[in-house]
TORVEXLUM-783699 format. One record per residue (C-alpha): z, y, x. Coordinates in steps of 0.5 Angstrom, whole numbers, padded with zeros to 4 digits, always signed. Layout:
# residues N
ZYX
...
***
This chain:
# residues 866
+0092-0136+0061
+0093-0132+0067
+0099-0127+0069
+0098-0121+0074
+0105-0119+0077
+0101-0112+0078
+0103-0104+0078
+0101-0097+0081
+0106-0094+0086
+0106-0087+0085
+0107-0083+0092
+0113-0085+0097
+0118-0081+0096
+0122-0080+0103
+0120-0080+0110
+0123-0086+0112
+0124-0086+0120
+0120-0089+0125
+0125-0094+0129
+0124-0099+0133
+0118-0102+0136
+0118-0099+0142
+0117-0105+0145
+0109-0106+0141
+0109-0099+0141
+0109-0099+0149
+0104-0105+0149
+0099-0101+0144
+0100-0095+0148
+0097-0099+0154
+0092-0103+0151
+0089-0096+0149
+0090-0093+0156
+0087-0099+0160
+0082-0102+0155
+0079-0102+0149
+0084-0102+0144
+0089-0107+0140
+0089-0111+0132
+0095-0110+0130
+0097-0116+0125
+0102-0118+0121
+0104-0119+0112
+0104-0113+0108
+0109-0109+0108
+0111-0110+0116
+0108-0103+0118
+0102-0104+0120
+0099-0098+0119
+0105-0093+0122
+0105-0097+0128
+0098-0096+0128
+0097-0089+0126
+0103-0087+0131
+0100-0091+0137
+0094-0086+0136
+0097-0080+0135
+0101-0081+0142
+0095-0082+0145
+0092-0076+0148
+0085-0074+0150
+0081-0078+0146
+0077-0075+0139
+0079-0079+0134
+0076-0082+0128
+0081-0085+0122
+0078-0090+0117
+0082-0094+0111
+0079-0100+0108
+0079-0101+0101
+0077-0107+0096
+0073-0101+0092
+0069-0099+0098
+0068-0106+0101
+0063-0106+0095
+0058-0101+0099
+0055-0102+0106
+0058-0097+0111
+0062-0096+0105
+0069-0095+0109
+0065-0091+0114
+0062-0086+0108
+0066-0080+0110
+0064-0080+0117
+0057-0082+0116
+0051-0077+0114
+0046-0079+0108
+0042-0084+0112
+0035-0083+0114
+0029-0085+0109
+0026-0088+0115
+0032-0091+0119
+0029-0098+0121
+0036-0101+0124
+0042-0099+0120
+0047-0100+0125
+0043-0097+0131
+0043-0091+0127
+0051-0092+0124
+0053-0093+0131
+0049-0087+0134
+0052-0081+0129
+0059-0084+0131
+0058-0084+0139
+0062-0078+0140
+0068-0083+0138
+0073-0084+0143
+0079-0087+0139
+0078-0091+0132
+0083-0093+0127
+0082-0097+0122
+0087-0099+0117
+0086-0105+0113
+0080-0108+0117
+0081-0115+0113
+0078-0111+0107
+0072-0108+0112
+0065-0109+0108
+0060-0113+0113
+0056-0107+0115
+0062-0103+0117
+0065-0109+0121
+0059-0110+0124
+0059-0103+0127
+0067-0103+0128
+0064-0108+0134
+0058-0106+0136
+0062-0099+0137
+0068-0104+0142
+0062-0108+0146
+0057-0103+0147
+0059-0095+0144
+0065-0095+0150
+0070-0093+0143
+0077-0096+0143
+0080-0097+0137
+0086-0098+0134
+0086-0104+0128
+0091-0107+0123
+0089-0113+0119
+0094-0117+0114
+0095-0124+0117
+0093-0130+0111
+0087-0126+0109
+0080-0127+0108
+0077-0123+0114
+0070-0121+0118
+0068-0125+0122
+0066-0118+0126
+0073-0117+0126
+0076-0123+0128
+0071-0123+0134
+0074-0118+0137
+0080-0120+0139
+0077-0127+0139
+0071-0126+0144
+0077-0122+0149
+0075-0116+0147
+0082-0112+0145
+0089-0116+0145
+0092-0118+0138
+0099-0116+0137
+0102-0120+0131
+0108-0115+0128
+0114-0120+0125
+0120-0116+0121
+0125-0112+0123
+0130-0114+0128
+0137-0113+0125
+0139-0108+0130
+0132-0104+0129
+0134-0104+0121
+0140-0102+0122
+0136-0096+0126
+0132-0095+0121
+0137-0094+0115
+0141-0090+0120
+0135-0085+0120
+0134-0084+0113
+0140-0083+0111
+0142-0078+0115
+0149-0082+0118
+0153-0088+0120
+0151-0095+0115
+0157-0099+0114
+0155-0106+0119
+0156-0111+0112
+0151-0106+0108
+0146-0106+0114
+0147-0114+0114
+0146-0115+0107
+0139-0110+0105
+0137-0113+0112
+0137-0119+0110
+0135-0118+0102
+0129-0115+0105
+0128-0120+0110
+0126-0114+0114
+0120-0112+0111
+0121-0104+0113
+0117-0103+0106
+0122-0106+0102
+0128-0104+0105
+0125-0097+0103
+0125-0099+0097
+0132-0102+0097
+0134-0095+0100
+0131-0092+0095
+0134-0095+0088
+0141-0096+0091
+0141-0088+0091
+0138-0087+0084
+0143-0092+0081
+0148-0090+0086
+0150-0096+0088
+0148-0093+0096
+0153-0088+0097
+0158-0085+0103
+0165-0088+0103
+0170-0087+0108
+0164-0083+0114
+0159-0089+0112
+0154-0090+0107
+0156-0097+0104
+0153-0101+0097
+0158-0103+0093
+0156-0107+0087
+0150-0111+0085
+0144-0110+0089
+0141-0105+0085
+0133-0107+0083
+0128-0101+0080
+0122-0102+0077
+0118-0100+0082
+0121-0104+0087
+0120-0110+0081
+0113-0107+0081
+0111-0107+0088
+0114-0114+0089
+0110-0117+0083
+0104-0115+0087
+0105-0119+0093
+0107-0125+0088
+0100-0124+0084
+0097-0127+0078
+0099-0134+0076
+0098-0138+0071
+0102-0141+0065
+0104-0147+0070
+0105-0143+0076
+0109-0139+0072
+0115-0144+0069
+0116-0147+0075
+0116-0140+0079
+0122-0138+0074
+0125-0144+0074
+0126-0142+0082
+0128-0137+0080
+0133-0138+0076
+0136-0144+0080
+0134-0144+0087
+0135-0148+0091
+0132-0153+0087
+0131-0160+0089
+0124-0162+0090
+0124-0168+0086
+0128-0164+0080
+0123-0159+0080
+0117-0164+0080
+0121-0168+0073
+0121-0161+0070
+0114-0158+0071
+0109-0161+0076
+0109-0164+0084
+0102-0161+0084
+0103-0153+0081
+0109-0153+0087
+0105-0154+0092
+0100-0150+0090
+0105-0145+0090
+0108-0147+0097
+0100-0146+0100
+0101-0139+0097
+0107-0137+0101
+0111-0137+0093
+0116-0141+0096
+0119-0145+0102
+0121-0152+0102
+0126-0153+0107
+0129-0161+0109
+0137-0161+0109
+0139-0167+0110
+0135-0173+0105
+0133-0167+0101
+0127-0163+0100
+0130-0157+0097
+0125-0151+0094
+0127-0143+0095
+0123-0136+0093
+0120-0134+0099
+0123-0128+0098
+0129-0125+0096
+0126-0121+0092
+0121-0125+0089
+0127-0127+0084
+0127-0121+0081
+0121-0119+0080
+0120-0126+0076
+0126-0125+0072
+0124-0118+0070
+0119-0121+0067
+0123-0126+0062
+0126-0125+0055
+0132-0126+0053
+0130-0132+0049
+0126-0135+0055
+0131-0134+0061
+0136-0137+0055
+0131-0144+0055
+0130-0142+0063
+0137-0144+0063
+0139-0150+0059
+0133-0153+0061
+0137-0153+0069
+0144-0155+0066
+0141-0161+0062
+0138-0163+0068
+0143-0163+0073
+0147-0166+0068
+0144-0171+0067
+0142-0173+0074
+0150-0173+0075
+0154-0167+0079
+0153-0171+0085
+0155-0163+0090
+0162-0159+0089
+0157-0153+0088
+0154-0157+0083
+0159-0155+0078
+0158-0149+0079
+0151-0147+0077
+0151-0152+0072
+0157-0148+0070
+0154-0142+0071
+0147-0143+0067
+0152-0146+0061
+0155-0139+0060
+0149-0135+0060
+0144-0140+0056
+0150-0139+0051
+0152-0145+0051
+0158-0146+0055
+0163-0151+0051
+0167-0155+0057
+0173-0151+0059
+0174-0156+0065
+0167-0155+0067
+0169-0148+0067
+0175-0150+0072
+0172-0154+0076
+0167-0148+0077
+0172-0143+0078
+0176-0146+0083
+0169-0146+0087
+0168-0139+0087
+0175-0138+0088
+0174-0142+0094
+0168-0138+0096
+0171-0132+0095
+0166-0130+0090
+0172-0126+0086
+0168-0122+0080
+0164-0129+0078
+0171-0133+0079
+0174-0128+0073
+0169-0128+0069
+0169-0136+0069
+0176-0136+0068
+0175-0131+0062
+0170-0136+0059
+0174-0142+0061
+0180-0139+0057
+0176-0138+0051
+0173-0145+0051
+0181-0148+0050
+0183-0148+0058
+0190-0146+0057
+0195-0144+0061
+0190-0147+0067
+0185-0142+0065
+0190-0136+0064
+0193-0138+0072
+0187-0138+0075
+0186-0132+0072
+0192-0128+0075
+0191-0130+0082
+0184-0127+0082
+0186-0121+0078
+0192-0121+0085
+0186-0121+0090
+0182-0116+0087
+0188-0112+0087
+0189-0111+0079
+0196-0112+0079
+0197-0110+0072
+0192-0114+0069
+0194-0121+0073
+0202-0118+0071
+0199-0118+0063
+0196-0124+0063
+0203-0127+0066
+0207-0125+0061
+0202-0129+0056
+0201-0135+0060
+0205-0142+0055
+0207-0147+0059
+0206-0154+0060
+0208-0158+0065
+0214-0157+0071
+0207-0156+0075
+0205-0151+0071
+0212-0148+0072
+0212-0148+0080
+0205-0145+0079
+0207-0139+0075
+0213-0138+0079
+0208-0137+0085
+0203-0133+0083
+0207-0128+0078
+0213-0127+0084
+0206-0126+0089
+0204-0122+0084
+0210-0117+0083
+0212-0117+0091
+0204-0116+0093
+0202-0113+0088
+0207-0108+0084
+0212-0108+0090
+0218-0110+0085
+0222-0115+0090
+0228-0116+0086
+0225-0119+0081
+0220-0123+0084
+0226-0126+0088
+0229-0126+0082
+0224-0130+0078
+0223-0136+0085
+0231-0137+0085
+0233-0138+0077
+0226-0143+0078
+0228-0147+0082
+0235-0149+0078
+0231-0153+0073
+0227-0156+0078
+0229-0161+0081
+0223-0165+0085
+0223-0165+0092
+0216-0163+0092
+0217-0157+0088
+0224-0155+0092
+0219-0154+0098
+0214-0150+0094
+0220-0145+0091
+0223-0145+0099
+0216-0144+0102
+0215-0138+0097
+0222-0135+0099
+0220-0137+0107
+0215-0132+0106
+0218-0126+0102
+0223-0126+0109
+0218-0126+0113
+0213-0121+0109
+0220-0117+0109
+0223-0117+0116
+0227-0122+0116
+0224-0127+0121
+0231-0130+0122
+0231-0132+0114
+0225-0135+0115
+0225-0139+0120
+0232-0143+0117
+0227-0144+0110
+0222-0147+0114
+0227-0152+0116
+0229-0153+0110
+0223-0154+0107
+0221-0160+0113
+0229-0163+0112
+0226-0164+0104
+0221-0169+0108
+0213-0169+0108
+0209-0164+0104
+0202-0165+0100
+0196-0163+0104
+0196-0156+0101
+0203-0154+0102
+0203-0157+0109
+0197-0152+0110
+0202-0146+0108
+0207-0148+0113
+0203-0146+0119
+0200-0139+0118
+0208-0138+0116
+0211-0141+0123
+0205-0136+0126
+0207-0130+0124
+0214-0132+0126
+0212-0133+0133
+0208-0126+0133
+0212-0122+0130
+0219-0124+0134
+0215-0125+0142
+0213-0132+0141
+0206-0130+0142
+0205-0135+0147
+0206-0141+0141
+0203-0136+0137
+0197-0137+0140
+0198-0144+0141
+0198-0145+0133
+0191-0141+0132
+0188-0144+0137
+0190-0151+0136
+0188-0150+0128
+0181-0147+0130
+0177-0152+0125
+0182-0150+0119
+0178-0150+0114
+0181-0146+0107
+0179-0139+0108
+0187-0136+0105
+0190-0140+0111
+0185-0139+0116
+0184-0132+0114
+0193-0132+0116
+0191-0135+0123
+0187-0130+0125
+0191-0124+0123
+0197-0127+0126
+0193-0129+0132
+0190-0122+0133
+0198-0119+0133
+0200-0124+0139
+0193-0123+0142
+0195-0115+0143
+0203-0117+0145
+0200-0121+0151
+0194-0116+0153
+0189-0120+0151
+0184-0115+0147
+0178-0120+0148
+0182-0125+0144
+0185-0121+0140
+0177-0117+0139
+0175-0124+0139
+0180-0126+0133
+0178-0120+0129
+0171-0121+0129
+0171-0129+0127
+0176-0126+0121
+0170-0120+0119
+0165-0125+0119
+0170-0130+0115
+0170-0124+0109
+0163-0123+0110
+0161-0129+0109
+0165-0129+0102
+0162-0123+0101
+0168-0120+0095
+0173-0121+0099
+0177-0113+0100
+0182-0116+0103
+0180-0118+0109
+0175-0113+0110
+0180-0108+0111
+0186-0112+0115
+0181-0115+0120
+0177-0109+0120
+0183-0105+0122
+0185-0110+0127
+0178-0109+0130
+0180-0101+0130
+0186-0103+0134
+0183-0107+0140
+0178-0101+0140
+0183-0095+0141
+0188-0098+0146
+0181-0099+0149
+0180-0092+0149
+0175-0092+0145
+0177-0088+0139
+0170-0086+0136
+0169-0093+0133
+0177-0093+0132
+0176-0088+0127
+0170-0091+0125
+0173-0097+0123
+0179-0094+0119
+0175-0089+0114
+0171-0096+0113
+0177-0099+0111
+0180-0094+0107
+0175-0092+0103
+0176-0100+0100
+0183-0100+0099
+0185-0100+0091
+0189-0094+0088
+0196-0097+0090
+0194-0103+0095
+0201-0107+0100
+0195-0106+0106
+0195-0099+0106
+0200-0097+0110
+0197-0102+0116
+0191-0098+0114
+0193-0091+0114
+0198-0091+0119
+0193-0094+0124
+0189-0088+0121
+0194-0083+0123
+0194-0087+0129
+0187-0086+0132
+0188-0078+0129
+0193-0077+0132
+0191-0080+0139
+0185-0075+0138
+0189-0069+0136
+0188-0067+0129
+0196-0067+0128
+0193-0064+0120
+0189-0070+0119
+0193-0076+0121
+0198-0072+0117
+0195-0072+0111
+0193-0080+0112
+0201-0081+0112
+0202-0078+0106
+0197-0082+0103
+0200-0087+0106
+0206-0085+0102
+0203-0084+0096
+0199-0091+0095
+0204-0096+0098
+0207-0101+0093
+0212-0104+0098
+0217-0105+0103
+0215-0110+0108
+0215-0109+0115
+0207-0110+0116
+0207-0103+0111
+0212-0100+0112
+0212-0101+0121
+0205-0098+0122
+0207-0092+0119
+0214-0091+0122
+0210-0091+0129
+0205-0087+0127
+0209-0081+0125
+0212-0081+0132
+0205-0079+0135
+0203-0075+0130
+0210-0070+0131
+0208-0071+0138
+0202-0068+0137
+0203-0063+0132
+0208-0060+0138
+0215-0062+0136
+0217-0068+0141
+0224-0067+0140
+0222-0070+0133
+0217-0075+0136
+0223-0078+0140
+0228-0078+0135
+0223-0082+0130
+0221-0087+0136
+0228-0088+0137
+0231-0089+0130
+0223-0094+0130
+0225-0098+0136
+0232-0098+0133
+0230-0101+0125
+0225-0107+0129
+0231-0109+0133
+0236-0110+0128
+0230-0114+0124
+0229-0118+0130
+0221-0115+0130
+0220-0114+0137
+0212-0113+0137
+0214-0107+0133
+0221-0105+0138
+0216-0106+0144
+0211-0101+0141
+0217-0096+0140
+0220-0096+0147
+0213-0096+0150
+0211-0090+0146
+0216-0086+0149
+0215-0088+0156
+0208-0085+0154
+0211-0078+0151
+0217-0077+0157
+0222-0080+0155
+0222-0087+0159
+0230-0086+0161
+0232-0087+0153
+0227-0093+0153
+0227-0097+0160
+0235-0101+0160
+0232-0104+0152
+0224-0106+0155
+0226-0109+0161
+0231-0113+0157
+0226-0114+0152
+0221-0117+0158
+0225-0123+0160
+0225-0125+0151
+0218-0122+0149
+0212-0128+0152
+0207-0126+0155
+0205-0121+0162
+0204-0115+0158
+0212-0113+0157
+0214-0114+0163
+0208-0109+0165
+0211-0104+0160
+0218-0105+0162
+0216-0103+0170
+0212-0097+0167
+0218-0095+0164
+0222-0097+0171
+0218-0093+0175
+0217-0087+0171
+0225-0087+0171
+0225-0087+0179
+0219-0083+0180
+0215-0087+0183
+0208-0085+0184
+0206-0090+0188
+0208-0096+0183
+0205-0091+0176
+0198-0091+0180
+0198-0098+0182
+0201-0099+0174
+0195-0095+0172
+0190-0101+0176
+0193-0106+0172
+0192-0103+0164
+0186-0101+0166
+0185-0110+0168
+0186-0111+0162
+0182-0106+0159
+0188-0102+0157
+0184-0095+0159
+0189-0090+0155
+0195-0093+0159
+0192-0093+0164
+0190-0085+0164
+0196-0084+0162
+0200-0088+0168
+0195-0084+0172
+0197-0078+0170
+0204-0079+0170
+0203-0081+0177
+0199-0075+0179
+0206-0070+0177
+0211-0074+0181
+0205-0073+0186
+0206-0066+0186
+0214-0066+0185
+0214-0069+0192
+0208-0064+0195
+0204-0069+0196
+0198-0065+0194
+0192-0071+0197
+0196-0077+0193
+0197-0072+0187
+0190-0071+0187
+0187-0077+0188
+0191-0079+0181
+0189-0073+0178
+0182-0075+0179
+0183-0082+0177
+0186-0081+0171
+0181-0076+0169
+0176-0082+0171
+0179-0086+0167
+0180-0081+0161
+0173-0080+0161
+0172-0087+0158
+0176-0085+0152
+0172-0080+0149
+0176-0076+0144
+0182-0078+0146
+0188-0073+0148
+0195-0076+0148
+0200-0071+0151
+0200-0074+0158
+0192-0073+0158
+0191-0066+0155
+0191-0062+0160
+0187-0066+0166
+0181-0062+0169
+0175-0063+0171
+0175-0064+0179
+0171-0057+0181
+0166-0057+0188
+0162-0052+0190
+0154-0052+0190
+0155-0053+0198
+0161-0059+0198
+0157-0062+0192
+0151-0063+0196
+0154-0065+0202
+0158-0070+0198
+0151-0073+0195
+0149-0075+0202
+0156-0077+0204
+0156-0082+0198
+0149-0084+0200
+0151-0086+0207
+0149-0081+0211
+0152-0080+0217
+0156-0072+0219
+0150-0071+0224
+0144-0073+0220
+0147-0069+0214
+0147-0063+0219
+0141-0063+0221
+0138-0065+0214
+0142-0059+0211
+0140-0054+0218
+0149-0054+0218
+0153-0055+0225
+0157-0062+0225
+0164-0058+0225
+0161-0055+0218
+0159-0061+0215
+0167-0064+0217
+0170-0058+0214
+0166-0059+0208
+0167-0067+0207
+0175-0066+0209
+0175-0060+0203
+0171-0066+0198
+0176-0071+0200
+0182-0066+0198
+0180-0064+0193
+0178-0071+0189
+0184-0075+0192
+0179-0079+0195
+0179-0083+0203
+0171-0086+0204
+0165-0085+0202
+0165-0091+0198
+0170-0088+0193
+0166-0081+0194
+0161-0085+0191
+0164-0087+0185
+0168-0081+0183
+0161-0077+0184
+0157-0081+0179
+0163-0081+0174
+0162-0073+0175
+0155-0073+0174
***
């Protein structure tokens, strides 16, 4: 018996963009121009036809004739041609000669589909290329049967073949851009492109089910898909066409793919046949790849499992399933992720009865950060008998996916066993109510009184570790690090606590001016693997990383922690605080577009009440701020206020600064400085120096360096790294009003792509400038810092909201092009019919008046005008 995986598409229901392909297009373009046209080829759903049907309508001149071949009119002779040809002739003796005659007013033919073209109307398609002087334009479908008419003409060199492959990343992330009218969220863009393995054909269809189940939506200024790829019945339908009809045989072995993929070629053989699996391989339904000794079997495409499991009853996928597990059982768990599809096929065939099977397969999504799927396996684990174990896992993956009342709920209910249990209860509630539900005391509360009826040394160091952090987190890096101590004075640690000491000693160091160690530690634990740990690294690495002014590595930090969450898909957390680092590195860079770009991104993922949105929003407020929407970054504080749940100084310090460029910019500067004062104060009482630099150096920036300098030159020779010591002579020279030292400050942030400060040292330089007279120095800074703030668009901090653009007349501009050119005063004269002397005038009032001394920087400064 044979199954078709067959339907009818009703008509497309958007324009979907043309993007990408400029390169083909070009080609095509081209080829038309220059020769006798082009073959484009490539597998369905590529976009053929569009490519064609645009190459052909941006080629200018020609009369055009447009053909679509079909399977129906394949059955006629010229039937492809039937709407272009007259009835023929009773007498006609050569049929093609007479086809071919009416058709040599043709200058451009277009024919889609050319595979399917019937031999006549194939044979016409050539004669009219070699001897009617017609260009065509012809799309074929790679792996089909087609004319051998057709493929001489590529074959015989009479037109080039173009071979069309999917999207790029980039050109998908074009497309959706297009069709949706805005910004798509990079991870969205990343896993459509990759579903649809950048079939332009099906990422429409994606497009078009997320929107109708609403799985596609804005969030944040971006569109983002949340949830499970949502698959309707027509995209179902339409990749059931590209799979076809297969028979009884085909179809187990298909739906065990399916289901189980990747599968084991010599698994898949005991359960079905070696020969239906090669067959199916031959028709592209699946890929076999090598991975180390083993064959392993996947779909084709991504796409191909849905529309097989659509088809598959509840009873039938149940066997589907079982069939799987019993047999990767009974060829042993041999692989950790083994567990966990056993696990998985157990619990939706209904017959999951194991609770450490459950477990084991738990701790392998959690690991994976695959959080939905961990629940629920800790659920069923729970249920199977899996007790306490069961209900702790449970808790911590109800933390981390921010439903601290749910994990506060399992908590209460847990029965415990063992002192192992008992030192994990403690770790995971106490987390839970600090992290989670900002209930401090009783989280402290909750570790102290454990830790007197605990009286092994490896359960003191857990309960010291879990103290160490709730110090840091807080503030007190001073009590944090004498915990580290103790911890190590009561002697070697299990692997996994050894692991936690670093990522604690690290944020430490970044936060009290040890930057230089810090970064030491991150680069010298590159290759931890445990994403928790490795995920604290990085963030600790990119605070150091900005502490010293190194944005490539703090940038190059931030990045290697969004591709760790991506990579495990669910994990919230980490989208938001990496994402925010990114926005850091790109507003001190001035780049304040991608900045606030990144900030909605990540606020629109933040939970109702959540311990990252103040790092969150005070970046929000920040960025705002820095643009000048005082009302905006406003309303992110107060947002802030609202959804934060506790009191450490990651929350509570991004805020706090935050609010100093907000009543700045809203027009109180006595305010700003007030609040910056009391900042830089509350950071130093606490030893967190990263915070107290940023205060006293925000104030330098708003005009009141004199309160800041004597605290930032004592804080260069304790905080590590180059950069402090930058920011306490900025503060320096703003005091003694040295012009001279602000623009040469001004060179120095812009080396290390500080491109704000840098504006801003400019323009603080240009009125010191002006204050002694010095109308050509003054000047000279004032177009350095409108260069320089050119290359922050959208960025008005106080010092730079009232720079303008340098003005020439239409006569100085004009000699100044020359002049740039390098050409000399006397050539410049006789070109522009003026004498030397007036030439000399002019060069001398565009000197003046840009603050420039050559025609190298003359130059330079008129290509940033332009």
């Amino acid at each position: 018996m044979s199954m078709a995986y067959s339907f009818t598409l009703d008509a497309v229901r958007t324009t979907w963009p043309f993007a990408g392909r400029m390169a083909q297009l070009a080609a095509m373009g081209a080829a038309i121009r220059g020769g006798r046209g082009v073959v484009v080829a490539g597998p369905a759903g590529v976009g053929k036809s569009r490519l064609a049907a645009r190459a052909v309508g941006e080629a200018a001149g020609f009369s055009v004739a447009e053909v679509r071949a079909t399977e129906a009119a394949a059955e006629l002779p010229f039937g492809a041609f039937a709407h272009l040809l007259p009835a023929p002739p009773a007498d006609r003796v050569n049929p093609l000669r007479w086809a071919a005659g009416e058709l040599s007013a043709t200058g451009l033919l277009l024919v889609d589909d050319a595979h399917l073209l019937d031999g006549a109307s194939a044979a016409l398609v050539h004669h009219l290329v070699r001897y009617g002087g017609v260009r065509v334009v012809a799309t074929v479908r790679t792996g089909e049967a087609t004319a051998d008419a057709v493929i001489a003409l590529w074959k015989d060199g009479l037109v080039p073949r173009l071979e069309l492959g999917p999207l790029s990343l980039e050109e998908a992330g074009d497309a959706l851009g297009g069709a949706l009218g805005g910004p798509v969220e990079e991870r969205t863009v990343r896993r459509l492109w990759e579903v649809s393995q950048g079939n332009p054909l099906f990422l429409r269809e994606l497009v078009l089910a997320g929107q109708a189940t609403g799985s596609l939506a804005v969030g944040g200024g971006s569109w983002r898909w949340q949830g499970e790829l949502a698959v309707t019945t027509r995209l179902r339908e339409l990749v059931g066409r590209r799979i076809g009809a297969v028979n009884d045989a085909e179809r187990d072995v298909l739906e065990l793919v399916a289901y189980g993929e990747p599968l084991g070629a010599e698994l898949l053989g005991r359960l079905g046949s070696a020969e239906v699996l090669e067959r199916l391989e031959d028709r592209q339904l699946v890929s076999v790849v090598v991975e180390g000794r083993r064959l392993q079997v996947r779909l084709a495409h991504p796409l191909y499992g849905q529309a097989v499991r659509a088809r598959c009853g509840t009873l039938r996928t149940r066997r589907v399933l079982s069939r799987l597990a019993e047999a990767v059982e009974a060829a042993g768990l041999r692989r950790r992720e083994d567990a966990l599809r056993v696990a998985l096929w157990r619990l939706d065939s209904g017959t999951a009865a194991d609770p450490r099977l459950l477990l084991e397969a738990c701790r392998v999504a959690r690991l994976a950060r695959d959080l939905g799927l961990a629940e629920r396996l800790a659920r069923a684990a729970s249920a199977a008998g899996g007790g306490a174990e069961a209900d702790l896992h449970l808790s911590r993956i109800l933390h981390y996916m921010d439903r601290y009342e749910e994990a506060e709920e399992v908590l209460q209910g847990v029965r415990l066993g063992d002192d192992l249990q008992r030192i994990e209860y403690v770790a995971a509630r106490s987390f839970n109510l600090y992290w989670g539900l900002g209930r401090e005391g009783e989280a402290r509360a909750l570790a102290d009184e454990a830790g007197g009826g605990m009286s092994e040394p490896v359960y003191q160091q857990g309960l010291a570790v879990l103290r160490a952090v709730m110090d840091s987190f807080a503030g007190d890096l001073v009590a944090a690090e004498a915990g580290l101590e103790r911890v190590l004075a009561l002697g070697p640690m299990p692997e996994e606590g050894a692991r936690s000491v670093t990522p604690l000693r690290m944020s430490v160091y970044a936060f009290d001016g040890r930057a230089v160690q810090a970064l030491e530690l991150v680069e010298g634990n590159s290759s931890e693997a445990f994403p928790s740990y490795r995920a604290a690294l990085l963030e600790y690495g990119v605070v150091a990383a900005l502490l010293v002014g190194d944005l490539r590595a703090a940038e190059r930090y931030s990045a290697a922690g969004l591709r760790l969450a991506e990579e495990f898909g669910a994990w919230n957390r980490a989208l938001v605080g990496f994402g925010v680092d990114r926005a850091r590195v790109c507003r001190l860079r001035g780049e304040s577009d991608e900045a606030l770009r990144l900030c909605r991104e990540a606020a629109a993922r933040l939970p109702r009440r959540s311990v990252y949105a103040g790092g969150c929003l005070g970046e929000l407020a920040l960025v705002l701020a820095m643009r000048g929407d005082a009302a905006a970054a406003g309303d992110a504080l107060r947002a802030a206020a609202e959804m934060t749940v506790s009191e450490g100084h990651p929350v509570v310090f991004p805020v706090r600064l935050a609010r100093t460029w907000v009543l700045a910019v809203g027009g109180d500067l006595a305010a700003a400085v007030r609040n910056g004062v009391e900042t830089a104060g509350e950071a130093a009482s606490r030893g967190l120096r990263v915070y107290e630099v940023t205060a006293w150096h925000d104030l330098v920036r708003l005009g009141a360096a004199h309160l800041a300098e004597s605290r930032l030159v004592q804080l260069a020779g304790e905080v590590e790294g180059p950069l402090v010591g930058l920011l306490s002579r900025h503060a320096t020279a703003c005091v003694s009003r040295d012009g001279v030292g602000l623009d040469a400050l001004s060179a120095e942030f812009a080396a290390l792509e500080l491109r704000v400060l840098a504006a801003e040292a400019a323009a603080q330089a240009a009125v010191v400038h002006d204050g002694e007279g010095n109308v050509r120095a003054a000047q000279a800074s004032r177009t350095r810092a409108w260069s320089l703030a050119r290359d922050c668009p959208g960025v008005r901090t106080p010092a730079l909201v009232r720079l303008v653009l340098p003005e020439l007349t239409a006569r100085q501009r004009e000699v100044a092009a020359l002049a740039a050119e390098g050409l000399t005063n006397r050539q410049i004269a006789d070109r522009l019919v003026l004498s030397i002397r007036t030439v000399a005038n002019h060069l001398g009032a565009v000197y003046e008046r840009l603050g420039v001394g050559d025609r190298v920087a003359l130059g330079e400064i008129l290509s940033r005008l332009d």
